[in-house]
FISE-620069 format. One record per residue: chain; x, y, z of N, C-alpha, C in turn. Coordinates in steps of 0.1 Angstrom, whole numbers, padded with zeros to 4 digits, always signed. Layout:
N
<atom c="A" n_xx="X" n_yy="Y" n_zz="Z" ca_xx="X" ca_yy="Y" ca_zz="Z" c_xx="X" c_yy="Y" c_zz="Z"/>
...
//
This chain:
131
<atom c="A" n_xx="+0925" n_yy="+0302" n_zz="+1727" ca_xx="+0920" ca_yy="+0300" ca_zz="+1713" c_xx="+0922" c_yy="+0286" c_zz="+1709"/>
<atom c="A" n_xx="+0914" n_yy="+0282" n_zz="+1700" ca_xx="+0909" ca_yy="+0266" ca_zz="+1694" c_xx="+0919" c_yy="+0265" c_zz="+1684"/>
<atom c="A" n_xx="+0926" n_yy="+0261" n_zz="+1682" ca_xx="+0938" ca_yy="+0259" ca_zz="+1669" c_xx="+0932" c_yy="+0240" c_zz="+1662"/>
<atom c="A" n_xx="+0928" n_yy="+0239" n_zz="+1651" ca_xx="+0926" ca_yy="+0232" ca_zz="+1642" c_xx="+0939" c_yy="+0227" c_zz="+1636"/>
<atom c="A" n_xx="+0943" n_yy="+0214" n_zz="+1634" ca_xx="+0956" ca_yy="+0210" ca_zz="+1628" c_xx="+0954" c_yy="+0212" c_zz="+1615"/>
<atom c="A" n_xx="+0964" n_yy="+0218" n_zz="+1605" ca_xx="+0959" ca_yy="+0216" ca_zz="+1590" c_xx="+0956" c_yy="+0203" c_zz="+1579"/>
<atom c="A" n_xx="+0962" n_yy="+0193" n_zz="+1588" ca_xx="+0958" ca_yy="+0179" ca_zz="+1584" c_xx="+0940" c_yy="+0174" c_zz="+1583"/>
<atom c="A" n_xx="+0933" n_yy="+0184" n_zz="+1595" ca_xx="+0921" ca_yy="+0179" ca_zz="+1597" c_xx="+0912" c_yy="+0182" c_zz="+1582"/>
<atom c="A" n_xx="+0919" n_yy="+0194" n_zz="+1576" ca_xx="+0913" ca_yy="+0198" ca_zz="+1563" c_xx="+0919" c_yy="+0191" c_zz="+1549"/>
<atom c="A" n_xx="+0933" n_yy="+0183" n_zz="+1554" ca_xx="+0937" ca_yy="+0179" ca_zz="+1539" c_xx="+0941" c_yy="+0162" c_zz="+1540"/>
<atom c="A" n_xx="+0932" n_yy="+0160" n_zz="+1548" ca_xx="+0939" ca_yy="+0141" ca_zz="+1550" c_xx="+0930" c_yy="+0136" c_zz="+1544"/>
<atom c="A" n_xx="+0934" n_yy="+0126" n_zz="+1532" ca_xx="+0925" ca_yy="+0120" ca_zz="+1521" c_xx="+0917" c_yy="+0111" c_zz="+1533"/>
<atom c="A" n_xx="+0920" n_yy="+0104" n_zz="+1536" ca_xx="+0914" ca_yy="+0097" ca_zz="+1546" c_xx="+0903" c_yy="+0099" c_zz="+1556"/>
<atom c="A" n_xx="+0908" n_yy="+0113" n_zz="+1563" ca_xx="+0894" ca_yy="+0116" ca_zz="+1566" c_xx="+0886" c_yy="+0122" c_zz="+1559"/>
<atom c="A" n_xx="+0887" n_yy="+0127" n_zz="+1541" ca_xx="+0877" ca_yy="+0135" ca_zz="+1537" c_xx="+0869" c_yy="+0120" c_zz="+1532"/>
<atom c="A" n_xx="+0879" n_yy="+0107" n_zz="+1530" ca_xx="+0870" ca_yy="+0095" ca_zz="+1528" c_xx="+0856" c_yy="+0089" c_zz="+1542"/>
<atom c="A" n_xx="+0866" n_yy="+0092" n_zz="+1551" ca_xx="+0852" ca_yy="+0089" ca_zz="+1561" c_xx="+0840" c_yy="+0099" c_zz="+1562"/>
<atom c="A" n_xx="+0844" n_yy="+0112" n_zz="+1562" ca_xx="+0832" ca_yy="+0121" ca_zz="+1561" c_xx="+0825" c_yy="+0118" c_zz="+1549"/>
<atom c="A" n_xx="+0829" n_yy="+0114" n_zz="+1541" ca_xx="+0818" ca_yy="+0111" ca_zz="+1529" c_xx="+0812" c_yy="+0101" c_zz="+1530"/>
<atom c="A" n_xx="+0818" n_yy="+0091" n_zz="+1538" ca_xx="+0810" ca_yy="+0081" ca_zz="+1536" c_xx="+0801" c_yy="+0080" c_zz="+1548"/>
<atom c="A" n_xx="+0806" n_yy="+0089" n_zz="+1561" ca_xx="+0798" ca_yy="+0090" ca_zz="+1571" c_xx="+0787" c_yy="+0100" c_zz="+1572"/>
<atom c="A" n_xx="+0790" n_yy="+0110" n_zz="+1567" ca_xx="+0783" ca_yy="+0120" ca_zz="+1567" c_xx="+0773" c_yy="+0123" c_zz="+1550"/>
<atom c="A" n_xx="+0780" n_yy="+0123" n_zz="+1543" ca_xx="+0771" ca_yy="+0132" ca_zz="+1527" c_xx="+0768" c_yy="+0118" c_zz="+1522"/>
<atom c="A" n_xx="+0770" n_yy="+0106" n_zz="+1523" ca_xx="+0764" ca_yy="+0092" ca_zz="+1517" c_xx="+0754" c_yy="+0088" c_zz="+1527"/>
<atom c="A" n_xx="+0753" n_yy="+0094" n_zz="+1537" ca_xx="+0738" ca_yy="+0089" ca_zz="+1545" c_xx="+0728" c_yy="+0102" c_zz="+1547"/>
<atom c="A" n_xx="+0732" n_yy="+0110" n_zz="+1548" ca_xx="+0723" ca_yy="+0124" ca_zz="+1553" c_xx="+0718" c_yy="+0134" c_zz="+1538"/>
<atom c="A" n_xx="+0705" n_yy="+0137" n_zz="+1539" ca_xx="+0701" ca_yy="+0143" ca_zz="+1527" c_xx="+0707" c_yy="+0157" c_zz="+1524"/>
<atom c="A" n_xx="+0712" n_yy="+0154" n_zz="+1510" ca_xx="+0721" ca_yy="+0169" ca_zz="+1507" c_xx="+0712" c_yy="+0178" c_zz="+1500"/>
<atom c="A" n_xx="+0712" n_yy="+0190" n_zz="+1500" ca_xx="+0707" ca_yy="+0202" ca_zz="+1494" c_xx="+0717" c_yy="+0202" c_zz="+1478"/>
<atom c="A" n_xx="+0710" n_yy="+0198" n_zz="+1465" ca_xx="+0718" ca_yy="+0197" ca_zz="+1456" c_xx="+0711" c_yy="+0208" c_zz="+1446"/>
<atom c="A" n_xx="+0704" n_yy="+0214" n_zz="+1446" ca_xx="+0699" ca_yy="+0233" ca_zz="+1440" c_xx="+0692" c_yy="+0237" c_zz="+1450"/>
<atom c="A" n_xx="+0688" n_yy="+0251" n_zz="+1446" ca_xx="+0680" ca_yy="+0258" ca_zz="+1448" c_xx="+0663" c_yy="+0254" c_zz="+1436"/>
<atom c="A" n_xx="+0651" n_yy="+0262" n_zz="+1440" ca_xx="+0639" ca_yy="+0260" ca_zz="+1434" c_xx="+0644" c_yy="+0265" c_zz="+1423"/>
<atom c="A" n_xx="+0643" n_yy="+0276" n_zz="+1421" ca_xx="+0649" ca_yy="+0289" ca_zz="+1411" c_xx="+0661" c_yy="+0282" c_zz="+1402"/>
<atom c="A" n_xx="+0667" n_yy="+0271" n_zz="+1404" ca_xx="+0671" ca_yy="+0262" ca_zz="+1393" c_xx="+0666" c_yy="+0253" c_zz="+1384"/>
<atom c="A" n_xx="+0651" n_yy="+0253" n_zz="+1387" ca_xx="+0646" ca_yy="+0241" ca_zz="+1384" c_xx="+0631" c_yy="+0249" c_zz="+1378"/>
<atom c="A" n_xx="+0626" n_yy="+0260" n_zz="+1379" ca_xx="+0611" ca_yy="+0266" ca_zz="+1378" c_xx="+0605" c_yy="+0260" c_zz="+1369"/>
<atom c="A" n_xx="+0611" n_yy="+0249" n_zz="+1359" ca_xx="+0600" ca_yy="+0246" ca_zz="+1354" c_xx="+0600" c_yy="+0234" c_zz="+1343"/>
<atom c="A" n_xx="+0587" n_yy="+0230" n_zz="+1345" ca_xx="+0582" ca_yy="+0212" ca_zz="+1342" c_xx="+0594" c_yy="+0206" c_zz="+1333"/>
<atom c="A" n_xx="+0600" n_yy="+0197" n_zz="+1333" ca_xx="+0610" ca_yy="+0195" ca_zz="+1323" c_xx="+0621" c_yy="+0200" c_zz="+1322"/>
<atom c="A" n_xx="+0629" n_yy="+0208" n_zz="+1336" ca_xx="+0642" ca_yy="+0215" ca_zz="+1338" c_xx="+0647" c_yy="+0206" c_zz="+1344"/>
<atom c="A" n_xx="+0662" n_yy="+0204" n_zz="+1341" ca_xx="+0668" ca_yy="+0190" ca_zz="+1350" c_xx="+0685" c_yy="+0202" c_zz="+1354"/>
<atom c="A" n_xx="+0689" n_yy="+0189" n_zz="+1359" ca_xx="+0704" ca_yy="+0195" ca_zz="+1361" c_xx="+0709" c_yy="+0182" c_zz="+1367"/>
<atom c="A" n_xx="+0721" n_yy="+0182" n_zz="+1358" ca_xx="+0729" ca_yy="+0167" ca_zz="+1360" c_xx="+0740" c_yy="+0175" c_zz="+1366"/>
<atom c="A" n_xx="+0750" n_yy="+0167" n_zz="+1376" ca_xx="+0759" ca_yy="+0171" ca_zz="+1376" c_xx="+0766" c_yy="+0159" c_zz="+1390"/>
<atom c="A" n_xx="+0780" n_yy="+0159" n_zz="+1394" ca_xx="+0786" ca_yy="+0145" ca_zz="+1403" c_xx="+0783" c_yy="+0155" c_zz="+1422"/>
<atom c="A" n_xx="+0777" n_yy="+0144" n_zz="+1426" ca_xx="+0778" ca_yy="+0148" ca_zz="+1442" c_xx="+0791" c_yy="+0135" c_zz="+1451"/>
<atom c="A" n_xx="+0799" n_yy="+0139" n_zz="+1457" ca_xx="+0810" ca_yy="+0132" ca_zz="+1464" c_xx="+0810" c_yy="+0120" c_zz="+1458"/>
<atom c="A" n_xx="+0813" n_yy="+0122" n_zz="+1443" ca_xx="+0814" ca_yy="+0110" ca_zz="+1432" c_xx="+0806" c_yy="+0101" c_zz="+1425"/>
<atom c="A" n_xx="+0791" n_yy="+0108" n_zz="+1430" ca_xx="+0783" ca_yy="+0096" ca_zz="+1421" c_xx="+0775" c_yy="+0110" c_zz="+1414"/>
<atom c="A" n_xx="+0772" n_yy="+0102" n_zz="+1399" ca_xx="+0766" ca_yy="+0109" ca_zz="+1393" c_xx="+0750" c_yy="+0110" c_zz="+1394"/>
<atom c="A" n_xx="+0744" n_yy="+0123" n_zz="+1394" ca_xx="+0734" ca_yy="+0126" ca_zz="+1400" c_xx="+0722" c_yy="+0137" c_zz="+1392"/>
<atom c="A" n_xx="+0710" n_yy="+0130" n_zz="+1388" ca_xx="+0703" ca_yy="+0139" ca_zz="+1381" c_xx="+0691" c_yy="+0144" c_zz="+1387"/>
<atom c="A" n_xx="+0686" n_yy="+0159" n_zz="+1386" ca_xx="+0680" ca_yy="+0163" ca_zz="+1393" c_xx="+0664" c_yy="+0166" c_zz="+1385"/>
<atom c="A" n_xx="+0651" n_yy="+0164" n_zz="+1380" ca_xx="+0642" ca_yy="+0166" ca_zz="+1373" c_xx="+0632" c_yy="+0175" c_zz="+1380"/>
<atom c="A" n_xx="+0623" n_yy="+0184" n_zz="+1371" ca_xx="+0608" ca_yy="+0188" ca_zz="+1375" c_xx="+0597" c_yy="+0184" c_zz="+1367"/>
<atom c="A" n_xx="+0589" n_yy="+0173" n_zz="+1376" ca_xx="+0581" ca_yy="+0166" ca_zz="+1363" c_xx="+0572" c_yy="+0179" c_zz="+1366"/>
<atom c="A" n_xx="+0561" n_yy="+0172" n_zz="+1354" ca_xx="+0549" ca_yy="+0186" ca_zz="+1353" c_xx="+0540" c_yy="+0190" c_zz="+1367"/>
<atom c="A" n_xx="+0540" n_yy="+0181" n_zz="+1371" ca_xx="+0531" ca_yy="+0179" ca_zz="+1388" c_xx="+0535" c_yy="+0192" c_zz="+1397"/>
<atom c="A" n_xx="+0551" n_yy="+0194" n_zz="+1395" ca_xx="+0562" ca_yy="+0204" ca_zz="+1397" c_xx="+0569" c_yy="+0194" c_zz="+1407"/>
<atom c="A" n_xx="+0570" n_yy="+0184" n_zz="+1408" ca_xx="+0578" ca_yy="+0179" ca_zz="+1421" c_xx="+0592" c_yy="+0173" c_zz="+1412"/>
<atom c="A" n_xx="+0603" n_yy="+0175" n_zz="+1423" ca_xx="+0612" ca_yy="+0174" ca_zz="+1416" c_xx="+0618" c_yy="+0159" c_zz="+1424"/>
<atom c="A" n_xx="+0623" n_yy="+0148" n_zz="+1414" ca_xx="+0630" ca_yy="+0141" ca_zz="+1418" c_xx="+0646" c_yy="+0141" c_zz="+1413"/>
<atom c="A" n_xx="+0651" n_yy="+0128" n_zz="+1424" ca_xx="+0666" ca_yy="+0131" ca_zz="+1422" c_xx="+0668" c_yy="+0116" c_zz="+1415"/>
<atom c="A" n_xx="+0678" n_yy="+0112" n_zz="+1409" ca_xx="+0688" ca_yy="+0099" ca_zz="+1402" c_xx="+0696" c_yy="+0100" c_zz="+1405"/>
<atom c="A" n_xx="+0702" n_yy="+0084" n_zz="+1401" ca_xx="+0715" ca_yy="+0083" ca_zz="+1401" c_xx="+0712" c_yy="+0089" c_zz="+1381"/>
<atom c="A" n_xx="+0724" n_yy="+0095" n_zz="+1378" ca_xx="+0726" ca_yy="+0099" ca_zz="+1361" c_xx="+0734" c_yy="+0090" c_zz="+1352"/>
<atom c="A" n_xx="+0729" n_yy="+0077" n_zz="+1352" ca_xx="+0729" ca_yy="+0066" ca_zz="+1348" c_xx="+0717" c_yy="+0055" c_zz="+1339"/>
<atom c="A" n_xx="+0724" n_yy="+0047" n_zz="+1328" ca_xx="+0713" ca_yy="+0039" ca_zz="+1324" c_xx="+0713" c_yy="+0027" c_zz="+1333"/>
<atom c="A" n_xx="+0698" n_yy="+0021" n_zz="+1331" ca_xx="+0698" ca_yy="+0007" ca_zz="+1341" c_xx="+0704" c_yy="-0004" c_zz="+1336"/>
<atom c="A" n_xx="+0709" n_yy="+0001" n_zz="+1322" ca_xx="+0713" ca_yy="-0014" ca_zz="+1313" c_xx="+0727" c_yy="-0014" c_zz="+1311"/>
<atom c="A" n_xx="+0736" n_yy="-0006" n_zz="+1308" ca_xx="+0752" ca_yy="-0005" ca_zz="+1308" c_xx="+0757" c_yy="+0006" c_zz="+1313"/>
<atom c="A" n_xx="+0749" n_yy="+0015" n_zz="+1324" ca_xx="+0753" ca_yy="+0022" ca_zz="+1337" c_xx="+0763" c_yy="+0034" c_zz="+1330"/>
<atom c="A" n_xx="+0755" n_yy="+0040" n_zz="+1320" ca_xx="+0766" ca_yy="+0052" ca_zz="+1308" c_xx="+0753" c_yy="+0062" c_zz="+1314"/>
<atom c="A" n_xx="+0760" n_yy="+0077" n_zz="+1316" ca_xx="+0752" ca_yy="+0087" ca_zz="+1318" c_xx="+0742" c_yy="+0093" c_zz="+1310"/>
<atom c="A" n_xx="+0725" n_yy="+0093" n_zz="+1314" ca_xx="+0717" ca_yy="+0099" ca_zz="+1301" c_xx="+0717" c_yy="+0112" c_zz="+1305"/>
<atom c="A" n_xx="+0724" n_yy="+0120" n_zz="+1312" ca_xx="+0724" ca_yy="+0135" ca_zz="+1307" c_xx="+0737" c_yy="+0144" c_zz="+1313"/>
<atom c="A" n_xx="+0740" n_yy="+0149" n_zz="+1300" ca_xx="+0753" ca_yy="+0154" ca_zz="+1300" c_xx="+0757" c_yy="+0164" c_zz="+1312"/>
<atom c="A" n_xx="+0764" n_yy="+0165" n_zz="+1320" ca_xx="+0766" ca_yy="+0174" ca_zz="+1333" c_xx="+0760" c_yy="+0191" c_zz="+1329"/>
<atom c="A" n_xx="+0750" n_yy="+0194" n_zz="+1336" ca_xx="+0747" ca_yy="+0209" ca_zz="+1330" c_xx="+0732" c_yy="+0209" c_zz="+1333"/>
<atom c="A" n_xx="+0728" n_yy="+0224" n_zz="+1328" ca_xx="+0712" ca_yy="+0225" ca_zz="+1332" c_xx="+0701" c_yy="+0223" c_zz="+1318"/>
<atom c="A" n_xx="+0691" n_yy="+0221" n_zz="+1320" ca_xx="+0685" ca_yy="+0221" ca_zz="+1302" c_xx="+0669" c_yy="+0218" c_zz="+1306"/>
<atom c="A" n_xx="+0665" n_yy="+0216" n_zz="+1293" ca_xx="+0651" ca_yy="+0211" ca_zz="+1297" c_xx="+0649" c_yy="+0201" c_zz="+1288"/>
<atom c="A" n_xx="+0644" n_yy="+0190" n_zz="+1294" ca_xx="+0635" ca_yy="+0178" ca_zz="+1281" c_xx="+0621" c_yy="+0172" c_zz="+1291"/>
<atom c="A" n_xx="+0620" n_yy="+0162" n_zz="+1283" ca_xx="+0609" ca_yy="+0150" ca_zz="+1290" c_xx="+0614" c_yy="+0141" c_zz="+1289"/>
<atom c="A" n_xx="+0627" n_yy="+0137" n_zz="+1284" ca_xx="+0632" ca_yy="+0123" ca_zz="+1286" c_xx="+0644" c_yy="+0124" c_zz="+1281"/>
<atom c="A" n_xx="+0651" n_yy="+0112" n_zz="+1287" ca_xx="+0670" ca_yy="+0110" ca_zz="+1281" c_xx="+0672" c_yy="+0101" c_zz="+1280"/>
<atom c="A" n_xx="+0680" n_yy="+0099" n_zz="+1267" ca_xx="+0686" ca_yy="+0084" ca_zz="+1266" c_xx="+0697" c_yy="+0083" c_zz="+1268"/>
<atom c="A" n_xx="+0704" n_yy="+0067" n_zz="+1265" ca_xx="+0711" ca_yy="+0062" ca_zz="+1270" c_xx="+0722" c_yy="+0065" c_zz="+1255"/>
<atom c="A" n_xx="+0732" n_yy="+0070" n_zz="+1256" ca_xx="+0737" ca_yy="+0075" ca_zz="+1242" c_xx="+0743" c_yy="+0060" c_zz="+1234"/>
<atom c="A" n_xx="+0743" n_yy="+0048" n_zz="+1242" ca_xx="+0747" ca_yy="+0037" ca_zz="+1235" c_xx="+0737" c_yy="+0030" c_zz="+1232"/>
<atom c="A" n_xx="+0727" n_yy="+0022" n_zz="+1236" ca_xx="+0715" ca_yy="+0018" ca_zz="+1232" c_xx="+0703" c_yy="+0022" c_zz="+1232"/>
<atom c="A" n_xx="+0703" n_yy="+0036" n_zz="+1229" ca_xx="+0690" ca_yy="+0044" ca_zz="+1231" c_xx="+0683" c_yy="+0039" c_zz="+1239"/>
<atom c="A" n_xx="+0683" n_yy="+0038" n_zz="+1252" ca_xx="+0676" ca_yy="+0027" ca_zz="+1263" c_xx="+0671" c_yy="+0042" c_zz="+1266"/>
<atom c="A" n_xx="+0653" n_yy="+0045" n_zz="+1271" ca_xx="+0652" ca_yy="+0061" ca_zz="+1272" c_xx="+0639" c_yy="+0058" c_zz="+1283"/>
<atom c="A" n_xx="+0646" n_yy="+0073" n_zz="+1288" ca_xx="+0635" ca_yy="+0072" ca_zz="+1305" c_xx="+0631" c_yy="+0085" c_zz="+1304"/>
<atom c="A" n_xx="+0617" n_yy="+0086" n_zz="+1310" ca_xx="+0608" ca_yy="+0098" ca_zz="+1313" c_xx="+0615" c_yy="+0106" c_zz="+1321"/>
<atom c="A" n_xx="+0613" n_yy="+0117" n_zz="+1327" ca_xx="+0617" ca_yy="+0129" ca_zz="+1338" c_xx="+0616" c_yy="+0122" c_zz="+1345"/>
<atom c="A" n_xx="+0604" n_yy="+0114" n_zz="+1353" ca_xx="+0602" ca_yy="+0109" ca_zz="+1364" c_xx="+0610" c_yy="+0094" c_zz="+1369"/>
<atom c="A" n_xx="+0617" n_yy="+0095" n_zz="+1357" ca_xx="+0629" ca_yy="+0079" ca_zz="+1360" c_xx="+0620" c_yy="+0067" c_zz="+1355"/>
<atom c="A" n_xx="+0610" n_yy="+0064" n_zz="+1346" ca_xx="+0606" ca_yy="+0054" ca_zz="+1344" c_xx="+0614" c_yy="+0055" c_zz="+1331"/>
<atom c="A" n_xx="+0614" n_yy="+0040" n_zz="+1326" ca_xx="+0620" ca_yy="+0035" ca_zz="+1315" c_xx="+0611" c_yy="+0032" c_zz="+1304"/>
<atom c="A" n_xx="+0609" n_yy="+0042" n_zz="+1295" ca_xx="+0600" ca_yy="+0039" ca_zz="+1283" c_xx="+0601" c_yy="+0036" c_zz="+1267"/>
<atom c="A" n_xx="+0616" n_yy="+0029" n_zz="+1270" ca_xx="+0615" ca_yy="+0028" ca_zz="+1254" c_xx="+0630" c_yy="+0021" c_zz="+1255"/>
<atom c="A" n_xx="+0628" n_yy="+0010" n_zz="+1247" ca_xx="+0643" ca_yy="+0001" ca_zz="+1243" c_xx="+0644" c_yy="+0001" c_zz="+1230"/>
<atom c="A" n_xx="+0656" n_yy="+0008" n_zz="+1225" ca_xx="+0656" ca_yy="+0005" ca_zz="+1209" c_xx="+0657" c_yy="-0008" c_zz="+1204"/>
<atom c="A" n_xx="+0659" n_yy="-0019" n_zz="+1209" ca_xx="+0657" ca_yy="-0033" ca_zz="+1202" c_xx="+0655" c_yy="-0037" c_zz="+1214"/>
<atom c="A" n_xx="+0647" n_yy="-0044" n_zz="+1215" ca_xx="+0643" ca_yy="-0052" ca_zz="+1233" c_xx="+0648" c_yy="-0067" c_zz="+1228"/>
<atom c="A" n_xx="+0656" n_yy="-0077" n_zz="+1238" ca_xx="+0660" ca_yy="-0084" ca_zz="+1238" c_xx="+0657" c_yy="-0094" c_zz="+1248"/>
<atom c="A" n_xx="+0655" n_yy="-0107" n_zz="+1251" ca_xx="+0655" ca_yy="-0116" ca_zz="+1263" c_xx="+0660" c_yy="-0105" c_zz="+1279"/>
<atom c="A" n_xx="+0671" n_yy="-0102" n_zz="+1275" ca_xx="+0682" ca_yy="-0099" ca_zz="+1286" c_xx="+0674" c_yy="-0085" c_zz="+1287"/>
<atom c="A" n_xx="+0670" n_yy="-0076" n_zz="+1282" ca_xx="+0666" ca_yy="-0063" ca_zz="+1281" c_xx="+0653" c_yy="-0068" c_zz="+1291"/>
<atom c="A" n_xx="+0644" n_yy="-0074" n_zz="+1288" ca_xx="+0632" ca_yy="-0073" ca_zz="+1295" c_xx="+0632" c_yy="-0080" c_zz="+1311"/>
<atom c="A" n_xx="+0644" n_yy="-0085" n_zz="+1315" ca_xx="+0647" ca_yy="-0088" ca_zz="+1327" c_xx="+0656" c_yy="-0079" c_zz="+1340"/>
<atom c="A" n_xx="+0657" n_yy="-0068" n_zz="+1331" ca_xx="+0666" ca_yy="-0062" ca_zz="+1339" c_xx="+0655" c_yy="-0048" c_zz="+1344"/>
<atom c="A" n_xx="+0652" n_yy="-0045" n_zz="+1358" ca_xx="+0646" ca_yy="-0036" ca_zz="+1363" c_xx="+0650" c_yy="-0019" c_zz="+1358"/>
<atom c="A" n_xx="+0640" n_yy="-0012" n_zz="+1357" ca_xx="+0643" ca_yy="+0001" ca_zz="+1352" c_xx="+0654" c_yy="+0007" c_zz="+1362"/>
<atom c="A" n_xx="+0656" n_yy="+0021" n_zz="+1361" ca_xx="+0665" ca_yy="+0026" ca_zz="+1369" c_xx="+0656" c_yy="+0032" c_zz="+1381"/>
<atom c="A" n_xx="+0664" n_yy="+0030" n_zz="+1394" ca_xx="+0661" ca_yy="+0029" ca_zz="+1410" c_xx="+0654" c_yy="+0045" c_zz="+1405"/>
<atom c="A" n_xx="+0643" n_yy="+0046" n_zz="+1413" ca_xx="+0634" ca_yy="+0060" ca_zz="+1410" c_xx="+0632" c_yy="+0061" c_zz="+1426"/>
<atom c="A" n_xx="+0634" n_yy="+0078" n_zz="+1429" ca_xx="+0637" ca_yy="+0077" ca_zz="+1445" c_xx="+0625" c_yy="+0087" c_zz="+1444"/>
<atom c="A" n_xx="+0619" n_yy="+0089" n_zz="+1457" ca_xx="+0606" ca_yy="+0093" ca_zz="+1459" c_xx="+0607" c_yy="+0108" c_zz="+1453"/>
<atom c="A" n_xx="+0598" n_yy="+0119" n_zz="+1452" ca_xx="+0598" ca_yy="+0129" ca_zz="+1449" c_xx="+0603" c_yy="+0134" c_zz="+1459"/>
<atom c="A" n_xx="+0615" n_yy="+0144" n_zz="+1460" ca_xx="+0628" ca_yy="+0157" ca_zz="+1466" c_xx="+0614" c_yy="+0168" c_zz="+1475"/>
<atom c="A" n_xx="+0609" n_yy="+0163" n_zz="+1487" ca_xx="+0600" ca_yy="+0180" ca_zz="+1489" c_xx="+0608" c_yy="+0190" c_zz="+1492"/>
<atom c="A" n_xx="+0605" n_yy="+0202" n_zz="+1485" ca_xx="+0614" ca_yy="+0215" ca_zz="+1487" c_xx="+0614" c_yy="+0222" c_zz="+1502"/>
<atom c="A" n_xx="+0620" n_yy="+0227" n_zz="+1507" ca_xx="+0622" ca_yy="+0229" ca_zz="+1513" c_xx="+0630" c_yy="+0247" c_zz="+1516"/>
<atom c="A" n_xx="+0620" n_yy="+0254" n_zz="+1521" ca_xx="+0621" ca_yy="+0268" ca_zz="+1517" c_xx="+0631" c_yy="+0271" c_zz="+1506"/>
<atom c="A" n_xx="+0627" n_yy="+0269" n_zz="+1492" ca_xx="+0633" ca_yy="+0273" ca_zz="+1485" c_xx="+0642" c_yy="+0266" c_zz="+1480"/>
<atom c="A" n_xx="+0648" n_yy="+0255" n_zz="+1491" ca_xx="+0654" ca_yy="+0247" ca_zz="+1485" c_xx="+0650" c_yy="+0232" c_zz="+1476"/>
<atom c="A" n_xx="+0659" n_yy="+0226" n_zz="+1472" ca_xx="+0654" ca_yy="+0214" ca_zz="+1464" c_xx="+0664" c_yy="+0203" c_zz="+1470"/>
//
């Protein structure tokens, strides 16, 4: 019989390498479909420490984020499930569509119009059921 050391399960060290080897390069399964059924359902919530938002634009395809503004890196949507078409940034109303484009600066400034919207990652294809 295979005996596993208990260390293998509790050494900060190696849960730092698997993360950074394993769940920070390989695509993770972060819901189910049935979390998300419909246009404007999101779900924010942290994967192996980065914060992470999940959307269904109307098309029905869902993309993922980081759950972050592009301008002072503060979370636009509170950890949990819900529905909108857009979230802002709760400090400078800096405000992005479902689909991660950035459509609205409450005072646009020099510095505001040079800074790229937030990184928008291709549409999530589901995958029997999952997302």
């Amino acid at each position: 019989m295979l005996t596993v050391p208990t260390r293998s399960y509790t050494d900060p060290e190696r849960w730092a390498n698997e993360v950074e080897l394993i769940f920070m390069r390989l695509p993770l399964m972060l819901a189910l479909s049935i979390e998300l059924p419909n246009p404007g359902d999101y779900k924010a919530m942290e994967m192996v420490g980065r914060p992470v938002l999940l959307t269904r634009e109307k098309d029905g395809k869902v993309r993922a984020f980081l759950n972050v503004c592009s301008h002072r890196g503060a979370p636009v949507a509170e950890p949990g499930k819900g529905n909108c078409n857009r979230f802002s940034c709760p400090y400078h109303g800096w405000t992005y569509a479902n689909d991660g484009r950035l459509i609205g600066i409450a005072e646009p400034t020099n510095s505001a119009r040079s800074i790229a919207p937030a990184a928008i990652w291709p549409p999530c294809p589901a995958r029997s059921g999952r997302e």
